[in-house]
Every structure is written in C-alpha cells, then in structure tokens.
C-alpha positions in Angstrom: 11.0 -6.2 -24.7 14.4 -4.2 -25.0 17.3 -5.3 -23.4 17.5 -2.7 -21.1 14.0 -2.3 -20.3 14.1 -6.0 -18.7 17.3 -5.3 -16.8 15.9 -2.3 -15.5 12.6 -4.8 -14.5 14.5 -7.1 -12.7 16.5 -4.8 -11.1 13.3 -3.4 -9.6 12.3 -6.4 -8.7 15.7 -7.3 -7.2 14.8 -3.9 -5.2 11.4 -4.8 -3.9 10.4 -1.5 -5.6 7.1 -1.8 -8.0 7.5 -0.9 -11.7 5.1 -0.8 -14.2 5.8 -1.6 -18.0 3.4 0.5 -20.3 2.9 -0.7 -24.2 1.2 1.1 -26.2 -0.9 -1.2 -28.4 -1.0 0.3 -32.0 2.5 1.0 -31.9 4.3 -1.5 -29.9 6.3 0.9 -28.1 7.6 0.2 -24.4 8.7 2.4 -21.3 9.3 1.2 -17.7 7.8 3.7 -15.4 9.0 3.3 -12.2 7.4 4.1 -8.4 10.3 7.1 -8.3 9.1 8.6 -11.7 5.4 7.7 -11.1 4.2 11.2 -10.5 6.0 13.0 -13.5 4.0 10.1 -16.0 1.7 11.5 -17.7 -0.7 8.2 -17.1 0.0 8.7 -13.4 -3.6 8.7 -12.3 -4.0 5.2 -14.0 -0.8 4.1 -12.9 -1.5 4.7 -8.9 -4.8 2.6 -9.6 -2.7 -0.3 -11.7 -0.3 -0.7 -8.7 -3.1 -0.7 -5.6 -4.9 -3.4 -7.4 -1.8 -5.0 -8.5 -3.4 -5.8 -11.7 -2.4 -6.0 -15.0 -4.7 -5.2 -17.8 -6.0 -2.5 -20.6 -6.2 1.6 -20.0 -7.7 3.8 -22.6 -6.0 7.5 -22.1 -6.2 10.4 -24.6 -7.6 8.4 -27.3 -4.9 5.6 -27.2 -4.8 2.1 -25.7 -2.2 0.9 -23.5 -1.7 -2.4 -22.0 0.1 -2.1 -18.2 2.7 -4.6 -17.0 1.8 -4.4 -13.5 5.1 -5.8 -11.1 4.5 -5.5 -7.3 6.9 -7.2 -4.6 4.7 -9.9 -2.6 3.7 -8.5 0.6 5.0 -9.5 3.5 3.4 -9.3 7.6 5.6 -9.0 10.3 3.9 -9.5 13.5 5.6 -8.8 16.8 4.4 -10.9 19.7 4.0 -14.6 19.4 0.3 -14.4 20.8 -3.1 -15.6 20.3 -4.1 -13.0 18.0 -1.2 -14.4 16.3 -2.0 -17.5 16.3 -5.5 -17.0 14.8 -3.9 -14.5 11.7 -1.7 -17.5 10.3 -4.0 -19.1 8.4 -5.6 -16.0 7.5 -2.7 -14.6 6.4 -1.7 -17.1 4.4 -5.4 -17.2 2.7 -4.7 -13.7 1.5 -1.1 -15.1 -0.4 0.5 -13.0 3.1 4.0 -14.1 3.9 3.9 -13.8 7.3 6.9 -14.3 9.9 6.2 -13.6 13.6 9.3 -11.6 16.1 9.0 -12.6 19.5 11.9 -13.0 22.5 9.8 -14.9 24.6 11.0 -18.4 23.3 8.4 -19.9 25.5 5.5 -18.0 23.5 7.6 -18.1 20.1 7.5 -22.0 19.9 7.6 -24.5 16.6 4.6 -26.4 18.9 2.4 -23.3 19.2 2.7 -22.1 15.5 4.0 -24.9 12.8 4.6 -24.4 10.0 5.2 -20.5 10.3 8.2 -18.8 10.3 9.8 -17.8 14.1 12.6 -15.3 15.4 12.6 -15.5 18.8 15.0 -12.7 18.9 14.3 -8.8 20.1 13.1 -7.0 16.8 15.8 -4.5 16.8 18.2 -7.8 16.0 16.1 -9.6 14.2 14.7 -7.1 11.6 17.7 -7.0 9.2 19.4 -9.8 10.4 16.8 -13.3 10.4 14.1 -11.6 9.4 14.5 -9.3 6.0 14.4 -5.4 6.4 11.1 -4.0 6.5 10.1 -1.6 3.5 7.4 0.0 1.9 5.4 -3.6 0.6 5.8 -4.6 4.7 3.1 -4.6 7.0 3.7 -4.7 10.7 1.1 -5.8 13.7 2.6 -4.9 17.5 0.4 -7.3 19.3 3.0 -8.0 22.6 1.6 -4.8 24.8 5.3 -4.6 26.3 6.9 -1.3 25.0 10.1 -3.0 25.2 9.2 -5.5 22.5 6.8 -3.7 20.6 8.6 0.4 20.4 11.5 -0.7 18.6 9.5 -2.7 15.8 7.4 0.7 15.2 10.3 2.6 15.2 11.5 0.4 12.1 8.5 -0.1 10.4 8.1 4.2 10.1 11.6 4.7 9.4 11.1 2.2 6.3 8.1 3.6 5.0 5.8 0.1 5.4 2.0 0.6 4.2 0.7 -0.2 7.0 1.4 0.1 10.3 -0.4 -1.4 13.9 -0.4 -1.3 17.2 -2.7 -3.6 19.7 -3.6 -1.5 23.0 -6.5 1.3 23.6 -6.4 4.7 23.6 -4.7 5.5 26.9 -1.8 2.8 25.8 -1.5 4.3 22.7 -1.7 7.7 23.7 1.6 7.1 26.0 3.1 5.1 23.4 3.2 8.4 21.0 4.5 10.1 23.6 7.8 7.5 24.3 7.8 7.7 20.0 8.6 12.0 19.8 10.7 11.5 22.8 12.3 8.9 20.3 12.7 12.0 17.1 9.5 11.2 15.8 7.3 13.6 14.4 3.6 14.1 14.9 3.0 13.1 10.8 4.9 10.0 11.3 3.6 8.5 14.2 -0.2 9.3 12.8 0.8 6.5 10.9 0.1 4.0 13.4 -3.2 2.4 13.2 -4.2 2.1 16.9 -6.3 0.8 18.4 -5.4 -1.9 15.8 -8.1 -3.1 13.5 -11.5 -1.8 11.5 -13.9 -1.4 13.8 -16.1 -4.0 14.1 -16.9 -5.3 17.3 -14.1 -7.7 17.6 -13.5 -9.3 20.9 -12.2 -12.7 20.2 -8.6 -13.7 19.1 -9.8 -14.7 15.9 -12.0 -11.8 15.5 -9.3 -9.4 16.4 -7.1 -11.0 13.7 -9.8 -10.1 11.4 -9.9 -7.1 11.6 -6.4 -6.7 11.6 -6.2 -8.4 8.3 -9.3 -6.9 6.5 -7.3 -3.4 8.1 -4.4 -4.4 6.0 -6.1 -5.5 2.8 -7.5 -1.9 3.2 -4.9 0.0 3.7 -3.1 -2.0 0.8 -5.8 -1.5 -2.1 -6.9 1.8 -0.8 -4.4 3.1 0.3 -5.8 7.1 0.6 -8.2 5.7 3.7 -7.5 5.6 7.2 -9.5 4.5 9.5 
C-alpha cells in the first residue's frame, strides 16, 4: 500500500468516516474511495453493499476481479433515559459488538448500582453530547426512551443535525405526533424529522422491557445493514 493511500486510511478512520480500499487483483493497483466520492465510483453499486455489510471480500465487475478493503467506524448507541428498557438493551447491545453509553440527569435512575459496568452521564444531553459523551455522527444510533420532552427533544435535535443512521423515539402516536410538532417549531423540516422511528421498535408485539429492547435493537441492526427500509 502507498504511502499516501494509508495516510489518507487512517485519516478516515481518525474521522469516523468509512473508506473503502479497492485492489484490483491481476494488476495490483490501489485507490481509496471514500464515503464523499462514493457515488462518482464507478463500482458504486458494490461499494454501498460492501459498506452495509461491513464486509470485506471479492467483487467481480466488468470482467475484472477486485478485492475491497472494507473500513467502518464501530457503531456506537446512545440511549437517553436511564430506564428499564435500558436496562434490558445492555447486554444486548453489547452481544451485537454495540458500544453503548446511556445520557440521563436523573442521577437517581442513572446509577453505577442499576447498570455496572456500562458507561453513565448523568448530565442533560445538550451538555453531555460533545462534552462526556463523544459527538454523535453518522455511525451513531440514538434511542429516546425518557418520555420527558425536556430530556429527550434536545438528544433528537442532535442526533438529526449529525446525520446518525438511526434514529428513535419511545412514545405512541399521539406523543409522537406533538413531539414533531415542538421539532418544526424547533427549524426542523418535515424530511428530517421523518427520520425518527416512532413508535420505536419493529413491530412485533413487544410489551415487556426486554421485549421492547428487542425490537429496538433488531430495529437498529435493520436500519444499519439495510439501510433503504423503514419501517
């Protein structure tokens, strides 16, 4: 690999921004293609499928064979509201290789004792996103579980603004419905806050905590390797 070829890599990766590295096989050549320049490559189609899977591996195209570096930055899960749905995703999450830190103000709910091992701010989101907790961006995904628009508006507020896959929101219809409301008051547009998965989770019947954090995960895995499907 050329010397600037792996700068370039690494400073993707620096970035949290995927990149893939295509060699063609009977020549040895090299080019970095990354997500910015994606849709002017002429293995684009290929590409999109490399980086939803997060694979590496073989293509054939046009009669060639290529062999595609795949580099994605770990996903992370931001969950606002230190809750029992919470509670019930950590071990999930973790399952899936999910780094997940939970944003809650409510020290007595955002406690060491109810979730060890796991990684806390018990601040508001709008201070700890950025601050504690890392920005959000577009390998993020981020569950409002709290139900109290004071916790929960600002964290979907960041979580559009920085583009994360996926974004959800615990509440039905009605709750949602004046939610998107409080969001275009905010400057939001109608495209941006159709973003927000709502009620939260695939559809599947879930009425415990641990059922709910289910489908909130298998919602997320969806949304991450298919990323054209919305539930």
């Amino acid at each position: 690999m050329r010397g600037e070829i792996l700068r370039a890599l690494n400073a993707e990766r620096a970035a949290r921004r995927p990149a893939i590295l295509v060699t063609d096989i009977a020549e040895g050549t090299q080019r970095l293609v990354t997500a910015e320049a994606l849709a002017g490559d002429p293995l684009a189609p290929l590409l999109r499928k490399a980086l939803a899977s997060g694979r590496s591996g073989l293509v054939e195209a046009e009669g060639r064979t290529h062999f595609l570096t795949v580099q994605v930055p770990p996903v992370r899960l931001v969950v606002i509201g230190a809750v029992h749905i919470s509670q019930a995703l950590v071990p999930m999450a973790a399952a899936l290789d999910l780094a997940l830190t939970v944003i809650d103000p409510r020290t007595a709910f955002a406690s060491p004792e109810r979730f060890p091992g796991t990684e806390l701010a018990a601040e508001w989101p709008d201070r700890a996103l950025g601050g504690r907790v890392p920005p959000l961006d577009p390998y993020c995904a981020l569950a409002a579980l709290t139900h109290d628009p004071k916790i929960d508006d600002p964290a979907l507020q960041a979580a559009l603004r920085a583009g994360c896959f996926y974004v959800g929101a615990l509440g039905s219809r009605k709750t949602h419905a004046a939610r998107l409301a409080r969001l275009a008051e905010a400057g939001f547009s109608e495209a941006e806050t159709a973003r927000i998965r709502a009620p939260i989770g695939l559809d599947i019947g879930a009425a415990t905590p641990a059922e709910i954090a289910l489908s909130v995960l298998g919602e997320i895995v969806q949304a991450l390797r298919r990323p054209g499907d919305q539930a």
